[in-house]
NULOZA-220809 format. One line per 2 residues: number of its first residue (from 1); for each residue x, y, z of C-alpha. Coordinates in steps of 0.2 Angstrom, whole numbers, plus 5000, padded with zeros to 4 digits. Example, Ala and Ser with C-alpha at 12.3 -4.5 7.8 and 13.67 -1.06 7.14 Angstrom:
REM NULOZA-220809
1> 5062:4978:5039  5068:4995:5036
***
This chain:
REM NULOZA-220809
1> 5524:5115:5624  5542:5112:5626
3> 5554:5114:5613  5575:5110:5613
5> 5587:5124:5616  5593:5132:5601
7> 5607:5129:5595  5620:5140:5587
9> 5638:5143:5578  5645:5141:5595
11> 5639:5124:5595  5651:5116:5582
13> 5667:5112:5580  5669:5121:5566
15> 5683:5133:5562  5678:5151:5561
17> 5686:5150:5539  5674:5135:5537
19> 5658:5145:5545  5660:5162:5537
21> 5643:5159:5533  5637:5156:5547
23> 5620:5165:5551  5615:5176:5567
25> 5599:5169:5574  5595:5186:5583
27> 5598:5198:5568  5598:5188:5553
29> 5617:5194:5547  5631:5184:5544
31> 5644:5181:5560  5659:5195:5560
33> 5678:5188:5561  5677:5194:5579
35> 5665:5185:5583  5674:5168:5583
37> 5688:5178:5590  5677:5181:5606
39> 5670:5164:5603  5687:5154:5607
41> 5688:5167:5624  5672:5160:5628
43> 5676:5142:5628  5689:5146:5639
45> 5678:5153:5655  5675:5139:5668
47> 5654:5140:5665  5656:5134:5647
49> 5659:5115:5655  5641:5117:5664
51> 5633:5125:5647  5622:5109:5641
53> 5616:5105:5661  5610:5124:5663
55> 5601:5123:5647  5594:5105:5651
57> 5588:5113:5670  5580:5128:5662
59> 5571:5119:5650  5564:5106:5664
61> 5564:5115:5681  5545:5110:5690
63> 5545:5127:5699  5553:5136:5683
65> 5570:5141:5697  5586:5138:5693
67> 5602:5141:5705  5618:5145:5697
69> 5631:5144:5710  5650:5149:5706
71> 5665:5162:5711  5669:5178:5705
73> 5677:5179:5687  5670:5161:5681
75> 5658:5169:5667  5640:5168:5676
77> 5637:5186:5672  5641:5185:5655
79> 5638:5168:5649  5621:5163:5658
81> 5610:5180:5650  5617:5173:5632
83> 5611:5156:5636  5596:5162:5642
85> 5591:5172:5624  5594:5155:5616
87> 5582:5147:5625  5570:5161:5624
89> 5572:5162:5603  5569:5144:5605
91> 5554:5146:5610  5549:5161:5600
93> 5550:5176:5613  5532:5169:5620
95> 5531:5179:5635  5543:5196:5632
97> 5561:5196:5631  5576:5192:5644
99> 5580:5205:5658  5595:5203:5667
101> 5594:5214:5684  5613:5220:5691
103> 5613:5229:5710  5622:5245:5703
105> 5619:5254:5685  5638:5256:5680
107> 5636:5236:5679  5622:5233:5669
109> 5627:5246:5655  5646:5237:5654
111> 5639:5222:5656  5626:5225:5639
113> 5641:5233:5631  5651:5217:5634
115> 5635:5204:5630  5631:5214:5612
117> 5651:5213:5606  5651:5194:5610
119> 5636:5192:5602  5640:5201:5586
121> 5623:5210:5592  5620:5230:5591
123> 5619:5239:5607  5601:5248:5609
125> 5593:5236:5595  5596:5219:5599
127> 5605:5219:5618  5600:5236:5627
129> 5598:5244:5644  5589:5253:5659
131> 5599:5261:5670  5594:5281:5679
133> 5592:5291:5665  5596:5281:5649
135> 5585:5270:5644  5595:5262:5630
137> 5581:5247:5621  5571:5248:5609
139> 5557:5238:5602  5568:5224:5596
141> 5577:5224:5612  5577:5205:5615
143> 5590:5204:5629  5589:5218:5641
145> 5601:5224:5658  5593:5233:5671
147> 5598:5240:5687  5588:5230:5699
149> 5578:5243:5707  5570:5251:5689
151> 5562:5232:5688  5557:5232:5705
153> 5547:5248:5700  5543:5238:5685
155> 5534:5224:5694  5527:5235:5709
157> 5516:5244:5696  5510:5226:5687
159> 5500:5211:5695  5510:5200:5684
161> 5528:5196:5680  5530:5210:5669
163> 5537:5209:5652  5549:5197:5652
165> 5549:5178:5649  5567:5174:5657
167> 5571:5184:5673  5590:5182:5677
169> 5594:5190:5696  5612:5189:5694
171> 5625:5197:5709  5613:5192:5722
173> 5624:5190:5736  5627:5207:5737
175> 5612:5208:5746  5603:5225:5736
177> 5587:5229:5745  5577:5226:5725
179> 5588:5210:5724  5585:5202:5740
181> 5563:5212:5739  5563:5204:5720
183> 5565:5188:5725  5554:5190:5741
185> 5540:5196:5727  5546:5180:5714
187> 5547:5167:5729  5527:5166:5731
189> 5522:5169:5714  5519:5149:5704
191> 5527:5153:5689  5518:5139:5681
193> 5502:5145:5682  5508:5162:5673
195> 5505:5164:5656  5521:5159:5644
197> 5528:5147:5657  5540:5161:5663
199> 5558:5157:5672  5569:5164:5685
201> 5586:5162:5684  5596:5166:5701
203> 5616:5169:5700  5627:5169:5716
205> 5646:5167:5726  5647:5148:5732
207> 5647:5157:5751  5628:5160:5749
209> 5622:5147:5740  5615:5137:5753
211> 5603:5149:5760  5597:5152:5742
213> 5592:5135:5741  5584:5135:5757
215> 5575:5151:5751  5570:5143:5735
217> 5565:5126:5740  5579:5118:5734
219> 5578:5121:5714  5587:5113:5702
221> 5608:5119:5705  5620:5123:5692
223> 5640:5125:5703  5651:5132:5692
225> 5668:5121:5692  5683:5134:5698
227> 5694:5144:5687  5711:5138:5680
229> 5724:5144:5687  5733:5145:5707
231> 5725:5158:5718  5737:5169:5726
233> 5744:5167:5746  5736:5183:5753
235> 5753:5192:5762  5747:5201:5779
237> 5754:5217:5785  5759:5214:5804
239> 5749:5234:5810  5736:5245:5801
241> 5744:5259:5792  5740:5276:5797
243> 5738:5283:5783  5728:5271:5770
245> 5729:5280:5756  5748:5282:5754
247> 5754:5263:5761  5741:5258:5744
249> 5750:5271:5735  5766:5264:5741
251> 5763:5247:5736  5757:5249:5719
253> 5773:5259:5716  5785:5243:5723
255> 5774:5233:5708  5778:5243:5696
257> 5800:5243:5701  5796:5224:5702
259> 5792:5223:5684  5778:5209:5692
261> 5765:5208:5674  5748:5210:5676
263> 5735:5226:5681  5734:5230:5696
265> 5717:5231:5708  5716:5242:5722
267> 5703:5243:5736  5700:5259:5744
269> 5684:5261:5756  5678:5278:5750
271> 5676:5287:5735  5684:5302:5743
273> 5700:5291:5745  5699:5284:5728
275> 5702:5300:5723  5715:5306:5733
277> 5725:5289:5727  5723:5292:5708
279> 5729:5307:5710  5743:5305:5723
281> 5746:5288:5710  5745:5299:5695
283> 5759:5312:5702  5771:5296:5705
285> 5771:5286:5690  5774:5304:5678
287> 5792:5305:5689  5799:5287:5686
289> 5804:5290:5669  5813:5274:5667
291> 5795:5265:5665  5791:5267:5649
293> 5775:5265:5646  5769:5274:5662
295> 5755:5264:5670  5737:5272:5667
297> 5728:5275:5683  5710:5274:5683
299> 5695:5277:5698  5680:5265:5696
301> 5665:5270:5707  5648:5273:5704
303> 5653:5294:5699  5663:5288:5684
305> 5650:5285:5672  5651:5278:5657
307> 5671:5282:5658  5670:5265:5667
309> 5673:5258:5650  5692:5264:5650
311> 5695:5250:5662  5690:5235:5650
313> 5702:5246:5636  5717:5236:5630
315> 5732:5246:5635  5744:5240:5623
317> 5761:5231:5624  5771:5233:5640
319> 5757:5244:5647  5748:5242:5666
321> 5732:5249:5672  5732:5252:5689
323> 5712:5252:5694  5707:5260:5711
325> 5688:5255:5718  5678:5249:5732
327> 5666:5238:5736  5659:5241:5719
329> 5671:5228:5712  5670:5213:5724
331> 5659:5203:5713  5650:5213:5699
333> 5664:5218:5688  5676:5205:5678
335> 5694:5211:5676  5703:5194:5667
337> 5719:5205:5667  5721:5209:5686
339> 5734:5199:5693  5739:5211:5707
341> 5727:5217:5720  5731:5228:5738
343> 5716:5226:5750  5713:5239:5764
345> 5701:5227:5769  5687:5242:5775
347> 5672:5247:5767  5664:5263:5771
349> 5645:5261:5769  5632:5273:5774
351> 5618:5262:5789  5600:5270:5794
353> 5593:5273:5811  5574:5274:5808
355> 5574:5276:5827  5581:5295:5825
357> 5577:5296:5803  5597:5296:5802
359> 5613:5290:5790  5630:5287:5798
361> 5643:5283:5788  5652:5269:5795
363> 5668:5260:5791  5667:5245:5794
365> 5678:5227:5792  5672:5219:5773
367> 5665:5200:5776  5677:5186:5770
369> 5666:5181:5756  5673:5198:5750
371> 5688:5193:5755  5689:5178:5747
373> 5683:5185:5731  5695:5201:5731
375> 5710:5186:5732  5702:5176:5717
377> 5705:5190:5706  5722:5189:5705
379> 5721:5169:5698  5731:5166:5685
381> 5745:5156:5676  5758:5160:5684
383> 5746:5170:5702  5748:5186:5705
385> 5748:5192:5722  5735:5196:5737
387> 5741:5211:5747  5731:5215:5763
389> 5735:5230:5771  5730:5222:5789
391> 5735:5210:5799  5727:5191:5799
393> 5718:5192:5814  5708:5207:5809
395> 5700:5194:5794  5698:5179:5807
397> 5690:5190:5822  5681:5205:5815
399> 5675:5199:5797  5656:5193:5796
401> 5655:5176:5787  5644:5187:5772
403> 5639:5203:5765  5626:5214:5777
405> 5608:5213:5769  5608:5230:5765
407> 5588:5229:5769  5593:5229:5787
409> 5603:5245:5783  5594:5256:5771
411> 5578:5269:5775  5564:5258:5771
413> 5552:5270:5765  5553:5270:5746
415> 5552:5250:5748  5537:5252:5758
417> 5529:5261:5744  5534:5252:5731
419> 5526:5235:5741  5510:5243:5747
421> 5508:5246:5727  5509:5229:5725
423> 5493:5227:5738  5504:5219:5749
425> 5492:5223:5766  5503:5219:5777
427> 5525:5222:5772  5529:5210:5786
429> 5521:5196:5774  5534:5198:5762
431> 5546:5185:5762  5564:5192:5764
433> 5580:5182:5765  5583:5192:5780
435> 5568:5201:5785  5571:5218:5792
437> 5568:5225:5810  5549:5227:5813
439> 5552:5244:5822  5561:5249:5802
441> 5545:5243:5794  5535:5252:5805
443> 5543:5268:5805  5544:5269:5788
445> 5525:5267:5787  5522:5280:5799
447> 5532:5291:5789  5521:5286:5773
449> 5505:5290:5783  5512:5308:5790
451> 5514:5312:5770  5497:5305:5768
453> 5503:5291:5757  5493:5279:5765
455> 5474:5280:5769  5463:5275:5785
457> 5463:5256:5779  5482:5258:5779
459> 5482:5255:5761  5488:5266:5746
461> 5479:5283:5745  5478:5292:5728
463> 5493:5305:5732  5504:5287:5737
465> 5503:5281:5720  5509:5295:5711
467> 5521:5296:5724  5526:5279:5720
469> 5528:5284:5702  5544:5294:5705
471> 5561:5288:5706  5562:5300:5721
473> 5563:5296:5741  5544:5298:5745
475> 5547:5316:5754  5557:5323:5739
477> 5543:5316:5727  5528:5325:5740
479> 5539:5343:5739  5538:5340:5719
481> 5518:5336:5719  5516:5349:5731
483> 5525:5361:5718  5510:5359:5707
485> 5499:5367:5722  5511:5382:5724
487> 5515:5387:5706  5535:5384:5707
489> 5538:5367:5699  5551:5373:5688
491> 5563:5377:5701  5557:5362:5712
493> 5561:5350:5696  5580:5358:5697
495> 5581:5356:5716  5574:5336:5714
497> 5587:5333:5703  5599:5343:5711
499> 5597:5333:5727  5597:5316:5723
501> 5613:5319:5709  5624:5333:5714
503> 5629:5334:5730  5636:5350:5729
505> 5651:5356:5736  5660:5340:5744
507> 5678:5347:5750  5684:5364:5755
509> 5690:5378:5742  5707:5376:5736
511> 5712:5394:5732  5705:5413:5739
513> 5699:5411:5720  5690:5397:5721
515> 5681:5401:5737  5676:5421:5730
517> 5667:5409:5713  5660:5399:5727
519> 5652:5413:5736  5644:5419:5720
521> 5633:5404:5717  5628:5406:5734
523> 5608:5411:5738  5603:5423:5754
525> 5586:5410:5756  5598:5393:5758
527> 5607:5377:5751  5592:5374:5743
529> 5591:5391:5735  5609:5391:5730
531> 5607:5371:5722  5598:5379:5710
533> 5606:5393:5707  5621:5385:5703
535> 5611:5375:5693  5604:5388:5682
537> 5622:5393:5681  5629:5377:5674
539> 5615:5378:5661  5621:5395:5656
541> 5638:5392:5655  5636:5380:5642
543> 5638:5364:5655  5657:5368:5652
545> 5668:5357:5663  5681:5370:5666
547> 5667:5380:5674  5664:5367:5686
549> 5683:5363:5689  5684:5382:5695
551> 5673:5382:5707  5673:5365:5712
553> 5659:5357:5707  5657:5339:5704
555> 5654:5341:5682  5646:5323:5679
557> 5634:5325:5693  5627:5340:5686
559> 5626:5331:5669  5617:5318:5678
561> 5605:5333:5687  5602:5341:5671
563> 5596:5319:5664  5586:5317:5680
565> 5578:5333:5678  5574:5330:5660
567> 5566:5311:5664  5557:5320:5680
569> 5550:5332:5668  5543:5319:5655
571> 5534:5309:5668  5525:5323:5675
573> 5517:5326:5657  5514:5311:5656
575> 5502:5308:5672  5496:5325:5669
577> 5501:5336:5683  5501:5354:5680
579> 5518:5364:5677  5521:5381:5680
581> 5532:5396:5672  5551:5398:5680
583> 5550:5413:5693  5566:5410:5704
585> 5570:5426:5712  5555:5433:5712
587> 5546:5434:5733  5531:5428:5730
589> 5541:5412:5720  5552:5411:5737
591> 5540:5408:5748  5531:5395:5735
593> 5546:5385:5737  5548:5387:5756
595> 5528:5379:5755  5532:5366:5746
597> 5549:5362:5754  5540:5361:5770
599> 5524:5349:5761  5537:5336:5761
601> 5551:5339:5772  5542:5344:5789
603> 5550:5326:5798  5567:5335:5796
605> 5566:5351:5803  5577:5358:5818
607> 5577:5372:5829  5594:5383:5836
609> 5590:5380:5855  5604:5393:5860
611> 5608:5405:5847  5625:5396:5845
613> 5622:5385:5830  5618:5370:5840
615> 5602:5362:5835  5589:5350:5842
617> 5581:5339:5829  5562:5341:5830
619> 5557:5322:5829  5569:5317:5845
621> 5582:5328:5856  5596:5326:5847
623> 5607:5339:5843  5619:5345:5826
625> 5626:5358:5818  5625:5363:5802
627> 5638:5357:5789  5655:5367:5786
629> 5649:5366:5767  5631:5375:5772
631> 5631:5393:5764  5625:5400:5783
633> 5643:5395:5788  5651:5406:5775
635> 5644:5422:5781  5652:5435:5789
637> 5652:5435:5809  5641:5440:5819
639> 5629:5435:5808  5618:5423:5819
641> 5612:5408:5814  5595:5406:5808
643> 5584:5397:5822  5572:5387:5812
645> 5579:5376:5798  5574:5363:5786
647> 5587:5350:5780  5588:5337:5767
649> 5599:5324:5775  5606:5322:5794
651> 5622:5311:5797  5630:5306:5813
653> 5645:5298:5807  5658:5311:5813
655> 5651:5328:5818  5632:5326:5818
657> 5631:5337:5804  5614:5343:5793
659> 5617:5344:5775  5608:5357:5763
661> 5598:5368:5776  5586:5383:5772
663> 5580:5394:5785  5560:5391:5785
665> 5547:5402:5796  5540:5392:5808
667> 5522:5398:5805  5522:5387:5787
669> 5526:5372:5796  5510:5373:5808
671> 5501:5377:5793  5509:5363:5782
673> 5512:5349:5793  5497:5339:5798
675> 5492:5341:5815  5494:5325:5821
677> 5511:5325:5817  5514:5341:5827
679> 5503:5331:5841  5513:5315:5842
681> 5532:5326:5841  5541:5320:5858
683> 5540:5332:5872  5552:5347:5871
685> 5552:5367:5870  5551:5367:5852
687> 5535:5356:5853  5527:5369:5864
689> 5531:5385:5855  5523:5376:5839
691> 5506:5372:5850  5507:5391:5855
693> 5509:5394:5837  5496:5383:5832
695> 5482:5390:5844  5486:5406:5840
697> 5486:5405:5823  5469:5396:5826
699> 5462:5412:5837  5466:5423:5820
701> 5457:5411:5810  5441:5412:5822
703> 5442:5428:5822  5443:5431:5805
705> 5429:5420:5800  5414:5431:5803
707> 5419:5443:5792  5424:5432:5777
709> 5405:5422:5779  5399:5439:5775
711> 5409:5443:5762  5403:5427:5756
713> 5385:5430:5758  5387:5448:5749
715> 5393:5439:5733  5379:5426:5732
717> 5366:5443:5733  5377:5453:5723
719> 5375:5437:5710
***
């Protein structure tokens, strides 16, 4: 059954006074005068001129694909979900409602904020989203955002397509390991033969639009014309500047005594430098009094929340915002007023080594897709202007033509789950755009087999599907589920949320002050201990931000904890598993967590080989210290350091550092640890003195056993 696309006040050429009557299809009110205000913006983007072809190709698509190809700032991400809903009321909301994924949260919640004004439509009723911790729909959602990785759950846990009836993959050449697995998942599935005639929808930069196509078997292509307006000349610095953050700084200021009109967009590789600009911009713009109003500096990053929305804020007459960001804004986020942008040029993104179960953190040249797309936001009537804070050559010698798939970057465990849910045998089946080494697919299985994720048929075990039910990297899920055993899953939900939201302490202690508050959160058992003391303690000072600002402590990361704790909570009722009484503190509750800390986190264990701090990794000799912000490092000399540790994260990027480290006892890892783990570590000291360990602690056992089959006999006679 086919049906023509819908077609609504947008349609018609009349003024907004001559449709005040006009009807909203989606809620059945009457159209607000800012509506038709929005409307007339609308009409302006370049996609409008492509509206009736992409309508025409969705409707008559024989594989149910469509390929919207066009640049940065044309309207895709806004425009093509709208056009989508029509089509799908068209047809009655058949088969569920329109999801649109996004690669990072922070888009998918502007991007449904943005959607429901311009369709006179209420945010959480109508147009919602999914992003960590808020899951802002409702039953009458009918267009929905979602970060990508929440619907690659989704349709991990289903046979089918899920609950939607039009899929829109938008952003996909930022190469996100659930965009680029979706559409591996989507590419062998006949979407004819599904019930309700489903479609996909996939939105990307010109750059990559040819591989798409090859992908997808040629499907039926929508190219966005280009935006109005001339593209700035980029301007080349002749050296790298020294000191990135201040030649950035110094740039904007030069704007600002120039008068140039426009916002201003600056790229940064780091959050840590993002920082250090809006502060450093902050300090300067408060002394030149003689601009009047001063320009508003604001950070956008993943940390910023929903505080992101002060960036699409109207700043009034005469008024700049200066944005400072990263990679996060190359493509996903529309700025119409930028007209001025400064480019470092550098990224700084963190690559795994499944060879050594490692992160590096590694700054790197952006692609010139990137490129390309941080000069097109300054477009305009008359164009702005493209500072690069590097020379030429740097962009024509050391620039990658695109994006790196970031599934040839990232730790492919949690994938591997999420696939061998789907009863994919055999992950290397799996189409991929760009298919990941087979030694990263293969170590990330044998880590899902030593956590006993996986059975002898190499398939899901009983313990790998609950696994594969928490938002949680596999290890940090198996510490959580073994909680249950050990009777401490209240402070085990406080250190799971704490370690994948707060980091922490991220920078040194600005003050003697600061540094003695620091010392007081900290926990004799270890980094983990002290997460959730400090924890406990933002709980108990009312989750004030001054409290956090005095100690250093990132305040929206804890609200994010305490979220994830909450959602890790409700799932855990709701599959059943048994909770447990809070007991931090307590001995018997220390050692609990110790067990279940090692249940999971026995592949990242090291070992002091010389009583100096220097410690070689237990899964390959490769030594590290412990990080300056670990609590061991704090202590008073000659304190020594402990000699067997567990750690949550390893990073050779600049000192080979652990982060978040306890002391653990050697004896619970032999008990813990399977044994054919311990059998296949590589050959070092550290392996030996666990075998001696392990046959001496199988000696006791022996010797032990005598006496407790008597004991047991007594108690059947005594019965």
């Amino acid at each position: 059954m086919t049906s023509q696309p819908l077609r609504l006040a947008e349609e018609s050429d009349t003024s907004p006074g001559e449709s005040e009557l006009a009807v909203n299809p989606f809620d059945g009110l009457p159209f607000s005068s800012r509506y038709y205000k929005l409307l007339e913006q609308r009409r302006g983007l370049p996609i409008w001129a492509v509206r009736f072809i992409f309508l025409e190709h969705l409707e008559s698509s024989p594989t149910g694909v469509v390929l919207v190809s066009g640049e940065p700032g044309s309207g895709k991400s806004t425009q093509i979900p709208q056009w989508c809903a029509e089509f799908a009321l068209a047809r009655g909301f058949q088969n569920g409602q329109v999801t649109v994924t996004q690669p990072y949260p922070l888009a998918a919640l502007s991007l449904a904020l943005r959607v429901a004004d311009e369709m006179d439509l209420t945010v959480g009723h109508e147009v919602g989203y999914s992003i960590p911790q808020e899951d802002c729909t409702g039953p009458n959602t009918l267009l929905r955002f979602c970060w990508d990785r929440l619907l690659l759950q989704e349709l991990a846990s289903t046979r089918g397509t899920g609950a939607w009836g039009v899929l829109v993959l938008d952003e996909t050449q930022e190469r996100s390991v659930a965009s680029d697995s979706l559409q591996g998942l989507l590419r062998d599935t006949t979407l004819g033969d599904l019930p309700g005639d489903p479609r996909v929808v996939v939105i990307t930069d010109p750059a990559l639009e040819p591989k798409l196509r090859d992908f997808w078997g040629n499907p039926p292509t929508v190219r966005v014309p280009r935006a109005p307006g001339r593209s700035p000349t980029p301007v080349y610095r002749d050296t790298v500047p020294t000191d990135r953050v201040e030649a950035a700084c110094q740039a904007v200021l030069e704007l600002c005594w120039k008068e140039a009109p426009g916002d201003v967009l600056v790229y940064l590789p780091s959050e840590e430098e993002i920082s250090l600009c809006c502060e450093s911009l902050s300090r300067e713009v408060g002394t030149l009094a003689l601009l009047s109003p001063r320009p508003r500096v604001l950070p956008l990053h993943p940390g910023c929340g929903q505080a992101i929305q002060a960036v699409y804020e109207d700043t009034g007459p005469g008024a700049r915002k200066v944005v400072v960001t990263h990679w996060l804004a190359d493509f996903s986020f529309s700025l119409p007023s930028i007209r001025h942008v400064i480019d470092s040029g550098l990224e700084l993104r963190s690559v795994y080594s499944p060879r050594i179960r490692a992160e590096s953190q590694v700054l790197r040249t952006i692609s010139k897709c990137q490129a390309e797309a941080r000069r097109l936001r300054a477009r305009g009537f008359p164009p702005g202007s493209y500072l690069c804070l590097y020379p030429k050559t740097v962009l024509e010698l050391e620039a990658p033509p695109l994006p790196q798939p970031r599934v040839c970057e990232e730790n492919l465990s949690p994938l591997m789950l999420l696939l061998k849910r789907r009863q994919i045998a055999e992950p290397g089946h799996c189409r991929f755009l760009d298919p990941p080494a087979p030694e990263a697919l293969m170590q990330a299985l044998e880590d899902l087999d030593y956590l006993a994720a996986l059975d002898d048929n190499g398939d899901l075990s009983d313990l790998g599907v609950i696994l594969s039910e928490f938002p949680l990297m596999p290890e940090l899920a198996k510490a959580l589920l073994a909680s249950c055993e050990f009777n401490c899953v209240d402070e085990m939900l406080t250190l799971a949320a704490m370690l994948t939201a707060a980091p922490g302490f991220t920078r040194p202690p600005l003050c003697a002050e600061e540094a003695a508050l620091r010392r007081a959160l900290e926990h004799a058992d270890g980094d983990h201990s002290s997460l959730i003391q400090v924890y406990e303690a933002f709980i108990q000072n009312g989750e004030n931000e001054a409290w956090c600002q005095a100690r250093g402590l990132n305040w929206a990361a804890l609200c994010h904890a305490r979220k994830l704790r909450g959602e890790l909570l409700e799932l855990m009722q709701r599959i059943e598993l048994p909770l447990s009484q809070p007991a931090f503190g307590s001995q018997q509750n220390r050692r609990d967590l110790q067990k279940a800390l090692v249940s999971g986190y026995f592949l990242k264990v090291a070992r002091d080989t010389d009583g100096t701090g220097n410690y070689l990794l237990l899964t390959h000799k490769h030594v590290a210290q412990l990080s300056l912000y670990c609590c061991y490092q704090n202590r008073r000399a000659p304190a020594r350091p402990p000699q067997w540790v567990l750690y949550h994260s390893f990073s050779i990027s600049k000192d080979n550092c652990l982060s978040i480290v306890s002391e653990i006892q050697p004896e619970l890892l032999v008990e813990l640890a399977p044994p054919y783990f311990l059998s296949n570590l590589p050959p070092s000291e550290s392996r030996d003195l666990l075998n001696q360990l392990r046959e001496g602690m199988a000696d006791s056992s022996a010797e032990k056993e005598p006496s407790s089959t008597q004991e047991f006999r007594d108690a059947c006679i005594l019965q």
